[in-house]
N, C-alpha and C positions, 0 to 999 in steps of 0.2 A: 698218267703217262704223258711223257712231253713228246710235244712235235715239232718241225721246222719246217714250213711250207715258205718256198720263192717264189712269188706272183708278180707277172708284169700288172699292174694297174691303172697304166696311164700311158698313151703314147702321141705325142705332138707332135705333128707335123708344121713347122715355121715357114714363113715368105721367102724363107730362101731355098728351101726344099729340106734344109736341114729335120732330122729327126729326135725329139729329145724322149727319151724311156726313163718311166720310173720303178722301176723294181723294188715292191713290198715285200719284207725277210718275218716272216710270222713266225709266233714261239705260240703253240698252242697245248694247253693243257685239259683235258679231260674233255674233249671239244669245244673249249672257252679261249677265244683268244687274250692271251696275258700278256704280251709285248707287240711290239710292232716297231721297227726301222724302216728307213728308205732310202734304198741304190740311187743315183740318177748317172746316165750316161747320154751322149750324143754321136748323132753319126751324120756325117756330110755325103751329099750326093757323091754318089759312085763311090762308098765306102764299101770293104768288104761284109759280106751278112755272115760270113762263119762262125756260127756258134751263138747266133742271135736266136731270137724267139719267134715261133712262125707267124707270131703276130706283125711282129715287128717285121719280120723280112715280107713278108706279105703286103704290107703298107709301103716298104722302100718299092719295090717293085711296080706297085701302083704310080708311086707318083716321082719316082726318077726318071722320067723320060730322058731318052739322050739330050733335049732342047735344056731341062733344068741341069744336067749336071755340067753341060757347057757351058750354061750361063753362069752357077755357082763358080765353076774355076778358072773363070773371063774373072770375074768378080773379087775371086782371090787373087788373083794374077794384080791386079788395080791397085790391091788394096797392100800385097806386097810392094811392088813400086811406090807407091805413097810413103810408105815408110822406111825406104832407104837414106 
């Protein structure tokens, strides 16, 4: 019998507060893993968590203080203007 198991596996948290998740897509057969893919996504402070992992949203909550997501979109803010 085949299965499809979606595991988050990994989740970093970067010096900008940004979050990057990797999402392992398993195909398992007779309880023997036979395949394996890999999601990645990212999410920026003060992103929305709907529909995220409570991994995941449990770590954003930790570590987006209001001080890093100001600073992130000071940061974005700069880095738009620079490139005008």
């Amino acid at each position: 019998m085949l299965e499809k198991k979606l595991v988050i596996d990994q989740i970093e948290v970067l010096r900008s507060g940004t979050i990057q998740v990797r999402r392992a897509d398993l195909i398992i057969e007779d309880g023997k893993e036979i395949a394996k893919t890999y999601h990645r996504h990212c999410l920026a402070p003060g992103d929305d968590l709907a529909g995220q992992d409570e991994r995941v949203s449990a770590v954003a909550q930790a570590v987006w203080t209001p001080e890093v997501i100001k600073e992130y979109k000071k940061k974005m803010k700069e880095l738009e203007e620079q490139n005008k």
